[in-house]
N, C-alpha and C positions, 0 to 999 in steps of 0.2 A: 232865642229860647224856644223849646220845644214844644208846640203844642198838646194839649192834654185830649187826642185823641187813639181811639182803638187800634193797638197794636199789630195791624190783620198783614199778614201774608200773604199771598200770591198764591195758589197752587203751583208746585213746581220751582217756585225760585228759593232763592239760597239767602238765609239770613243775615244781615248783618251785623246790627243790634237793637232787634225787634224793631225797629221805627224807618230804618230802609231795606231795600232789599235788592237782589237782581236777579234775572232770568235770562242765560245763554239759551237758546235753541239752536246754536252750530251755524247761523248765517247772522242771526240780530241780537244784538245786549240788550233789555231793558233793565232801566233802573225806576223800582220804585219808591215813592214817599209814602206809607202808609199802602195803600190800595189802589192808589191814583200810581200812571206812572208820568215822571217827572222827565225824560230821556231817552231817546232809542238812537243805534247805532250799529252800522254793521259790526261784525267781529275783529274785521282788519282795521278797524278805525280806532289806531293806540292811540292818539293824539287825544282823543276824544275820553277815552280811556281813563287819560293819566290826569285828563281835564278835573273828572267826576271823583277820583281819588281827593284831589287837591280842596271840591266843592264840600265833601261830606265831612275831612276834619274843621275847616273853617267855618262853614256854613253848619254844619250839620254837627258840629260835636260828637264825633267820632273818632275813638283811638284811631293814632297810627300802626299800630302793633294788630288790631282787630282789623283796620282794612288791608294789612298784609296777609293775613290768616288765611281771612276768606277767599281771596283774591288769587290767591298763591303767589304773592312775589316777593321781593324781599322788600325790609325796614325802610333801605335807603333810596329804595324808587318811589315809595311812597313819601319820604320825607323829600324827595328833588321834585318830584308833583307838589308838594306843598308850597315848596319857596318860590315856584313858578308863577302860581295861583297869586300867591301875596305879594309880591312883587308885578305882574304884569295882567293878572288875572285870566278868565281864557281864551284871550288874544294871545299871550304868551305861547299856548301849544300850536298854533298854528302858522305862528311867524318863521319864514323859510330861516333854514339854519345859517348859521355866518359860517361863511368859510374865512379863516386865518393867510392870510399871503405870508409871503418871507418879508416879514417884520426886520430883519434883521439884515440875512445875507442877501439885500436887491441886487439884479442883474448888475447896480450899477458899484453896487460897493464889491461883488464878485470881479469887476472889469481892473477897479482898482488894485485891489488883492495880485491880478493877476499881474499885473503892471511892477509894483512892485517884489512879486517874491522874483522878477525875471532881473529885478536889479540887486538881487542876492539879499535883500530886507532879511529880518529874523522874524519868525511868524509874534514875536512880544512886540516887536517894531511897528509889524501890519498892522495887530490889533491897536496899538495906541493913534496912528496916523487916522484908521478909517472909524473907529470911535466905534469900536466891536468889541468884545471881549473873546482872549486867545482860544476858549476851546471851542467859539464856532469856527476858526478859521483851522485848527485840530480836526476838527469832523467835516470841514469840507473837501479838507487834503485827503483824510482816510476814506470819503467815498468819493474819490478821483472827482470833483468839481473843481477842485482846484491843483496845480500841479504842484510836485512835491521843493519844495527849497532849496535854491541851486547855490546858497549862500558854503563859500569855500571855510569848511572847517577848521577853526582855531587851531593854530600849532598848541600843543601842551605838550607839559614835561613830565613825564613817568613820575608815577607818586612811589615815594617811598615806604617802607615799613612807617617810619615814624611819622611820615605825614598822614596816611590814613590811620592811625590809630589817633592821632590828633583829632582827623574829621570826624572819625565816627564817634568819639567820646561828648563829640560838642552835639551832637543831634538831640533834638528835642522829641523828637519822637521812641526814642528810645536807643541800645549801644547799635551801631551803625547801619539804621535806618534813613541812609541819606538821601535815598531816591521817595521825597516826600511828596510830591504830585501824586505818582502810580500810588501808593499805599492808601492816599485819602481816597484816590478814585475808588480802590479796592473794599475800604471801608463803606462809601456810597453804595455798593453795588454796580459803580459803571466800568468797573474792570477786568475783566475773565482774562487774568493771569498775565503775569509783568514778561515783558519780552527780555531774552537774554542779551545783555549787552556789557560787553568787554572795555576795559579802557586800559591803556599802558601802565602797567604796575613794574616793578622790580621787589624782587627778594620776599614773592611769596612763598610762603612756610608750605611746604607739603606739595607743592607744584609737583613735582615727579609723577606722583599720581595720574594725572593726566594722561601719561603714556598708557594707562590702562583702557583708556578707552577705546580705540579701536579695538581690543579684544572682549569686552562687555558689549557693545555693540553685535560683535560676531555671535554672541552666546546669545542674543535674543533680549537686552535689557531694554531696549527703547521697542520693542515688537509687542504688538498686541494688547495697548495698555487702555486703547478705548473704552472697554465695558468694563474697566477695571473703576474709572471715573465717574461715581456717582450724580446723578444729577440735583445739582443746588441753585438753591434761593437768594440771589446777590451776588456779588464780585467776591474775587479770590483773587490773592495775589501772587502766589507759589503755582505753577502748573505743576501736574503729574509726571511730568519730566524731571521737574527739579528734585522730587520729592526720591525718586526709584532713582536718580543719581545720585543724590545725598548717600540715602543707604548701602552703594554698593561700594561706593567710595571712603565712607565711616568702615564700611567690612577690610577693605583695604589697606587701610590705616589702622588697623587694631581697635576701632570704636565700638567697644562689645556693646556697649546699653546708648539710648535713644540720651536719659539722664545725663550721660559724660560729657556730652555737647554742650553744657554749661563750663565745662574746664577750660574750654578752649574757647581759641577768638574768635567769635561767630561773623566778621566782617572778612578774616583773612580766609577763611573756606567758605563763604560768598563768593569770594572772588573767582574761586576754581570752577564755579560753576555760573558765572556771569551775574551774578545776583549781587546787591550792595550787603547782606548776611543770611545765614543761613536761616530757616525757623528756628522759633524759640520752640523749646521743649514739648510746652504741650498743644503748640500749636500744631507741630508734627504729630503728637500722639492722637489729635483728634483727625489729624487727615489719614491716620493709618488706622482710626475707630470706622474713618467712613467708608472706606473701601475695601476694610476686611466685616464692613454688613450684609454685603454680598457675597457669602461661603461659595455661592453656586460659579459664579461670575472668578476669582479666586482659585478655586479646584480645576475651572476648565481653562486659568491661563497657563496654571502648573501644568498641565497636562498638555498643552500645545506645544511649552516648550521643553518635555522631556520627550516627546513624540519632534520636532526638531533636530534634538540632540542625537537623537538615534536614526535618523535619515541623514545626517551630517555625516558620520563616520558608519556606516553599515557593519564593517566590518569589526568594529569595537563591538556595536550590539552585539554581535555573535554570538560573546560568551558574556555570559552575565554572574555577578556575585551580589549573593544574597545574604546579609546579615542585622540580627535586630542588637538595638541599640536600646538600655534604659535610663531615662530621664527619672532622677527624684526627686521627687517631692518633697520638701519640706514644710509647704504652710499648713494652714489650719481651717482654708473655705471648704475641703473636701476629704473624705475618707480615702483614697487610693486602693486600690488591694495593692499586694504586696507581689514583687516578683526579684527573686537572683538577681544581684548585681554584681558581677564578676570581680572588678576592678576592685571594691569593700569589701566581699566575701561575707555579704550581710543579705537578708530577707529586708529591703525598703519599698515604701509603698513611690509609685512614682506609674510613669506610662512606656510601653515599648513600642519602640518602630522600627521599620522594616526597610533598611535601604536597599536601592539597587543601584550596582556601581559600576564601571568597566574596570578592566583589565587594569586599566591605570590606572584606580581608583577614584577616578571621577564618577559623579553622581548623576542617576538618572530620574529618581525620585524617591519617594519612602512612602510608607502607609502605617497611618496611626493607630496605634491597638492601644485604648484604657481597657480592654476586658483581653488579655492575652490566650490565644487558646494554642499557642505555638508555634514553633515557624513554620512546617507543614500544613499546620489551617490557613493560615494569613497563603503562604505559596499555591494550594487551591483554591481559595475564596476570592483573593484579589488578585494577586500579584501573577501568575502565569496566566487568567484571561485576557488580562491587558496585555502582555507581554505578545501574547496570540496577537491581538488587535493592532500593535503599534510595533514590533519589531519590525526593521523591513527586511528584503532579501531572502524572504522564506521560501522554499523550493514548491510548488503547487503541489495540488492532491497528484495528478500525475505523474510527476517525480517523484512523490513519494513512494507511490504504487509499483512505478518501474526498479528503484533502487530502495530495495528493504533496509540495508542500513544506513540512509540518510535522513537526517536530523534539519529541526525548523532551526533550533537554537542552542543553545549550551547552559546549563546553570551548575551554577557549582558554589557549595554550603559547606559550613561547619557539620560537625557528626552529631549536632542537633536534628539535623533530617537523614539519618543514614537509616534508611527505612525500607525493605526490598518491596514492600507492596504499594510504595510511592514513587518508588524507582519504577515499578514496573507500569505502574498506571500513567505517570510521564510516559513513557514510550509507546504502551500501547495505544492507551488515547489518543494522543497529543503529539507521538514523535516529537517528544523533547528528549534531549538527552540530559542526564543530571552524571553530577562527579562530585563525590566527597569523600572522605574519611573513612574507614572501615572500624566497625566499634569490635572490638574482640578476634582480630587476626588469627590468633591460635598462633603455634610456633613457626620459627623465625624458615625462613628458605636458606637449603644448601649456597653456601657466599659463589660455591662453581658456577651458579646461575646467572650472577651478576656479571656485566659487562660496560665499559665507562662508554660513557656518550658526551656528545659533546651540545650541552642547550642552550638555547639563549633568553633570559630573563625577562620579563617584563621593562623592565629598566631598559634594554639594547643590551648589557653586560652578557657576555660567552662564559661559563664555567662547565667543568666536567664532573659528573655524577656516576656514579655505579647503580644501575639500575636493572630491573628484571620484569618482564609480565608473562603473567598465568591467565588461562580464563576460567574461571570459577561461576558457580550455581548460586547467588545470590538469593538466600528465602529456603525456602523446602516446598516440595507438591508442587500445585497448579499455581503460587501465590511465587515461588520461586523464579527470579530473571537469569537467563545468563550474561554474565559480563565480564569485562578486563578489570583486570586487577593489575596495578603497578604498584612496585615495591623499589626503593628507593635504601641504600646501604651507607650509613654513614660509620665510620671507625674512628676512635678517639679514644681519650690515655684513661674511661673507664669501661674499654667496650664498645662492641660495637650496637645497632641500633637501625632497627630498620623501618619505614615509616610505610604505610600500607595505603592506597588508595584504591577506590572502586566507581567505574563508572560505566555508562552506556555507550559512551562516544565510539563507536567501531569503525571510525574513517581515520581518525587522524593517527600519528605516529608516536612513539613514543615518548621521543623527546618534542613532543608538542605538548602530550597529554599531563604530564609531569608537570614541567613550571608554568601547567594554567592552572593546576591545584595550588602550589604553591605561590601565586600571585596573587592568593587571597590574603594574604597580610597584605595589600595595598590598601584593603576595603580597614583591614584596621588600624593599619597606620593616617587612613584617613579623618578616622574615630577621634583618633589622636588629637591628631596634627586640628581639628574644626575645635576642639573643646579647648584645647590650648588657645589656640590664637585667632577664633571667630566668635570662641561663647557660644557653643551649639547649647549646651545646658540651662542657659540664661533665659530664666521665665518672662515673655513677653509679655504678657495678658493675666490678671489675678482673677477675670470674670470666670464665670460655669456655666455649664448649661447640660439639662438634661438630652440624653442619651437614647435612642432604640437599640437594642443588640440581644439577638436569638442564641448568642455564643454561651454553649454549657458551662456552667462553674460551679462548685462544690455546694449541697446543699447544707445550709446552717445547721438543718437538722438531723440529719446524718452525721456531719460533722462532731455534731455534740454525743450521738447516740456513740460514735465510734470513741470518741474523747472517752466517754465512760466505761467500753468496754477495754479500751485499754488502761484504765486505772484500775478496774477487776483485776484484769492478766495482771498486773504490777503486784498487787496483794497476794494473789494466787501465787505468783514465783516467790515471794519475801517469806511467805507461811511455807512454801514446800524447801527453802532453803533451812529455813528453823527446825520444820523437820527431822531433815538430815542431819543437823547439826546435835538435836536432840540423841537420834538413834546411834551416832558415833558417843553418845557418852552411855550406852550401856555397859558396858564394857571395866568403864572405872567406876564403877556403879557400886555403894556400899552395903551392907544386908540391912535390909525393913525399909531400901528407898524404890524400890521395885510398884508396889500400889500406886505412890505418888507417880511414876513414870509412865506408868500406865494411865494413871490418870489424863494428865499432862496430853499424852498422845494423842491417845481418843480425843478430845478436847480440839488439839488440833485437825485430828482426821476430820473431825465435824464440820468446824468451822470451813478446812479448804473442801468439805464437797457442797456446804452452802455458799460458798464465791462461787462455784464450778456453776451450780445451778440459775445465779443472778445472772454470770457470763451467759448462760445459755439464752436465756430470755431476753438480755439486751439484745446478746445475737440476733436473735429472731425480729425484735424490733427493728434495728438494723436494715434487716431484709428487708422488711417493707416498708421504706422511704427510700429513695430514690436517691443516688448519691449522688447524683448532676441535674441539676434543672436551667432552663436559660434564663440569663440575668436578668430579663425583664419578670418573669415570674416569681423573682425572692420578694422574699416580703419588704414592706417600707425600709425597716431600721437597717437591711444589709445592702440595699443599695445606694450610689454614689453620683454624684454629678461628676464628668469629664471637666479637665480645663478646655477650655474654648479654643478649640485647634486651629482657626483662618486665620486669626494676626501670627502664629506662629510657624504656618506654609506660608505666610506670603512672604515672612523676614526668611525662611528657611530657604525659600527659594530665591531669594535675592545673593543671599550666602553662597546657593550654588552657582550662582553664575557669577560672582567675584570670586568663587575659589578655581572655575573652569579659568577665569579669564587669566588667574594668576598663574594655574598650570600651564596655559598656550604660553605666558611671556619666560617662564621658566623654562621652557623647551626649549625657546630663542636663545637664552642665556647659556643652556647648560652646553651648547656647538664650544662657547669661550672660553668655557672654565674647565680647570684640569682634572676640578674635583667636583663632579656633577651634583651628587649631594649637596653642594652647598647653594644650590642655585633661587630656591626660594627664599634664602636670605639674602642673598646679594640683589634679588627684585624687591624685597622689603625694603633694604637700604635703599635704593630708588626712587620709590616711593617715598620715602621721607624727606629728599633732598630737598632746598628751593630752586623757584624758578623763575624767570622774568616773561611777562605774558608781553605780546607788545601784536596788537592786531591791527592789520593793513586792510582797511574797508576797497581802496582800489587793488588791489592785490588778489581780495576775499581770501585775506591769510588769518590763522592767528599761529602766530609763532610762540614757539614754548622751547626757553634756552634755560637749558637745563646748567643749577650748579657744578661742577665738580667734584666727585665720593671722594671718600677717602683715600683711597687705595686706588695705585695706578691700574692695577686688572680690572678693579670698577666702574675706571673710564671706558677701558677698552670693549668692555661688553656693554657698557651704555651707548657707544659709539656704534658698535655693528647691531645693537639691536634699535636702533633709530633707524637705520636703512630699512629695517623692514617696513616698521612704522609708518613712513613717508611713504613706502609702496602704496600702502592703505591707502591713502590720498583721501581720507576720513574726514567728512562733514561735520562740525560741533551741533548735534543735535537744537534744533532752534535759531540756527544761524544759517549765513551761507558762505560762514569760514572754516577752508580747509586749514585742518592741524599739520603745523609744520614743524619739526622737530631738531635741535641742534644744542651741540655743547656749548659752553660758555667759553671761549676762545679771551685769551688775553687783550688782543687786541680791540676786544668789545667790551673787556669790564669798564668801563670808566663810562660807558651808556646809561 
């Protein structure tokens, strides 16, 4: 108990709770009782330290929370001073610290260990003989203390469809969660991600697939995914491999939404990716909440690999197509503005982007506009500096200097940018060259002009065109370019028809320049072909998130001032048609209705020259508000939160490179087929077929024996495109089994 003396301080020392104190001078602690001091010690002496912590709650009745305060340390150093104190008192801080030996794995149960795994033991075996438990004899093999198990692997018999849906139905952890070690360790925290392991299956559903992967691989799917990997608290079970192959492989297989993966068997598309199932629903939606948190990390893998893409094939970059795309909107977290949607021929609120495609209509990126200011703004804001930055093969300032008409690059647009003072500032500035559409041709060209040629399509296909080029003054004045102009004649049972194009490009020829205009339908039949059968449309994310953007858009209040002056003009014309209407009946006009008529008139002459006069004042109101301000300066009520664009580049980008990977294997196919067009279906069928997985660890194979299509032609091109496959000589991401590829031969079904 405390005694009942004066409370006194120390000069200079620091309270504790009126009745002790203490005083650092930077080489000695003292501690006092009252005025008297009770303790001294140097500053390096924590032992001593954690002593007088442990004396003053005990002894001294003083909170624990109060000698952390002062002290600056935490709760629970103060509370391990405590238990030290009352338990050993302060002998205890002074007693040298125990050091721990191998309690467990002694040099002599290590000798044994080794002894036996060299007699093929199973490490369940080791641990029950040497009275261990199995996962220290797990962690002394993983850090090479011990060697790895030379015990000769069990023969087994290929599980069938109906046997693993047996097993996986019976698992207690959930539908075929059978690898129940990793998961619990996962759930622990002691496991950063299950390793990929194969076992011999037959008649897995959807195996075909598979053959995709050496060409997802080529397009960049396993590249770059490091800082895509957020850093976490605990074990995970699913690596970021698994995860970005799931989804490009779902894109593959028609799996438009994350949701669907509940329709299907999630243990039989485990198996394609060496996994006992795949994630459950929102187990994936949370590993795709964690790595699309990092927008920046995100933006710059998109960016890696469309700057890839276009060092891959240089000569694709070359000519680039540019067109926006709009997504609609339908919910209700966000107001949208509204923009043209071609396809509906409606005003819908929704967002547009801006792809860039090659010649083939494969994808090189896109840029997301919630606030649209056009294709020409998005084409100088983003899209042509990057394009400067990341195109390769561009002729240096010095070529450019030597040969005035050579071009970095090519773009070529719809007659949304057929702009001559856009056209010209590409060239001038920039030496880029642009090609599109001529909006207003004027009349047709003498047909004597015209001369057939013979082109060759984007496709490989040869056809012959009549065609003619002029060169023409593009603009008027100093704002006017000069440029080519191709004209192309088409004749048919209502007329003929001529289509007009204009561009800068002044190197190439004509039957060059022609069908790279018209190889802009690849960019929309690509439109097509993602929204049919990838879900480009399909909303990933319902989150929002506010926005920065300086991009002008109509002011409300203009807007409204203009709204009213044209409901003025609207009265103004209805009164001056009545008018007319009035003054055409004087005519059948009876005698003594002549005053009323005049009445009448007057009456309206008034009333239309007081609209004239409100018109004029609105006018003038009008004037002075501003009819565009940038969107962050409208006021609260007209502005809008964006959807959340990262989880929608990151699925978008994944998109792209199962649709590149599906174009390269289609290219393979279409050498086979008579009718090239169909060759993206006949790789789809492919893909859906089964397969039997059967991997050779001494071999480091894993073989993938593919069913038999339908159709005898769909053997034959699954046939000649397996050779190329096998060229690949393609490592299973996670493994170190090459994929080996073969049809199902008669003589092997009963395997």
């Amino acid at each position: 108990m405390k005694q009942g003396i004066l409370p006194l301080v120390p000069s200079g020392a620091s309270d504790i709770d009126g009745f002790y104190s203490i005083f650092n001078d930077g080489k000695s602690v003292t501690w006092f009782q009252g005025s008297y001091p009770i303790r001294v010690h140097p500053v390096s002496d924590h032992a001593t330290r954690r002593a007088m912590m442990g004396f003053l709650h005990l002894h001294g009745g003083v909170a624990q929370s109060r000698i952390a305060s002062v002290l600056h340390v935490h709760e629970n150093t103060v509370k391990a001073a405590v238990r030290v104190q009352r338990r050993q008192g302060d002998a205890g801080f002074y007693a040298p610290s125990a050091v721990r030996g191998a309690a467990v794995m002694t040099p002599e149960v290590m000798g044994k260990c080794r002894i036996l795994l060299a007699e093929g033991r199973s490490r369940s075996e080791i641990a029950a003989l040497t009275g261990v438990k199995k996962c220290n004899v797990d962690k002394a093999i993983q850090k090479g203390l011990l060697p790895p198990s030379v015990r000769p692997a069990r023969v087994r018999h290929p599980s069938s469809r109906s046997d693993r849906s047996e097993s996986d139905s019976a698992s207690d952890m959930g539908m075929a969660c059978v690898r129940v070690e990793e998961r619990a360790l996962a759930a622990c925290g002691l496991l950063s991600g299950t390793e990929t392991r194969f076992e011999e299956c037959i008649d897995v559903e959807h195996g075909g697939v598979l053959c995709a992967l050496p060409a997802l691989a080529a397009n960049g799917l396993f590249q770059h995914l490091a800082p895509l990997d957020p850093p976490r608290e605990g074990g995970f079970y699913y690596r970021l491999t698994h995860v970005f192959m799931l989804l490009a492989l779902m894109s593959l297989l028609r799996v438009k939404t994350v949701e669907s993966l509940r329709r299907g068997a999630p243990g039989e598309f485990g198996r394609l990716l060496g996994l006992d199932r795949v994630p459950e629903v929102r187990c994936l939606r949370e590993r795709l909440g964690a790595v699309a948190s990092n927008p920046v990390a995100v933006a710059a893998w998109a960016n890696v690999l469309s700057k890839s893409w276009m060092e891959a094939d240089p000569r694709m970059a070359g000519t680039l197509y540019i067109d926006g795309h709009v997504r609609v909107y339908h919910g209700g977290r966000t107001e949208l503005s509204r923009r043209y949607v071609a396809s509906h021929r409606l005003c819908l609120r929704g967002g547009t982007d801006y792809w860039v495609n090659d010649m083939a209509g494969k994808p090189f990126f896109y840029v997301d506009r919630p606030v649209d200011d056009g294709l020409l703004g998005v084409l100088r804001s983003e899209i042509v500096p990057r394009l400067l930055a990341d195109v390769p093969g561009q002729p240096s300032d010095a070529e450019l200097e030597k040969d005035r008409h050579l071009h970095r690059f090519r773009l070529v647009f719809d007659r949304a940018g057929c702009s001559h003072r856009f056209v010209g500032e590409m060239w001038r500035e920039h030496s880029v060259s642009c090609m599109t559409y001529l909006k207003n041709p004027g009349d047709d060209w003498p047909e004597s002009e015209f001369g057939k040629s013979t082109v060759a399509l984007a496709n490989g296909q040869t056809v012959e065109m009549e065609l003619a080029e002029r060169g023409v003054l593009f603009g008027n004045g100093d704002e006017g370019i000069w440029c080519r102009q191709f004209r192309r004649l088409r004749r048919g049972r209502h007329g003929s028809h001529q289509t007009s194009i204009i561009g800068t490009d002044y190197k190439c020829s004509i039957e060059d320049g022609v069908p790279a205009m018209f190889a802009r339908w690849g960019q929309e039949n690509f439109f097509r072909y993602m929204l049919a059968e990838f879900g480009l449309d399909l909303l990933p994310d319902h989150s929002t998130e506010v926005f920065p953007c300086r991009i002008p858009v109509v002011n409300p209040e203009w807007k409204r001032l203009n709204r009213e002056c044209g409901v003025v003009r609207g009265k103004i014309a209805a009164e001056k048609v009545r008018l007319s209407d009035l003054s055409l009946r004087l005519e059948d006009m009876k005698p003594g209705q002549m005053e009323t008529w005049m009445e009448k008139k007057s009456e309206m002459i008034e009333g239309i020259a007081d609209m004239e006069a409100k018109l004029a004042e609105a006018r003038i109101s009008r004037k002075a508000v501003p009819s565009h301000v940038p969107f962050d300066e409208l006021p609260p009520e007209h502005r809008f939160e964006r959807l959340a664009p990262t989880r929608k580049l990151l699925l978008d980008t994944v998109r792209m490179i199962a649709y590149r990977a599906e174009t390269a294997l289609a290219a393979l196919a279409r050498m086979e087929l008579a009718s090239p067009e169909q060759a993206r279906s006949m790789v789809n069928a492919l893909f859906n077929t089964s397969a039997n997985l059967r991997p050779d660890t001494l071999r480091k194979e894993l073989q993938v024996v593919l069913h038999p299509l339908s159709e005898p032609r769909l053997n034959r091109m699954a046939e000649a495109m397996i050779v190329h496959l096998n060229d690949a000589e393609f490592i299973y991401p996670g493994t170190d089994l090459r994929m080996v590829y073969q049809m199902l031969s008669p003589r092997s079904s009963g395997d």
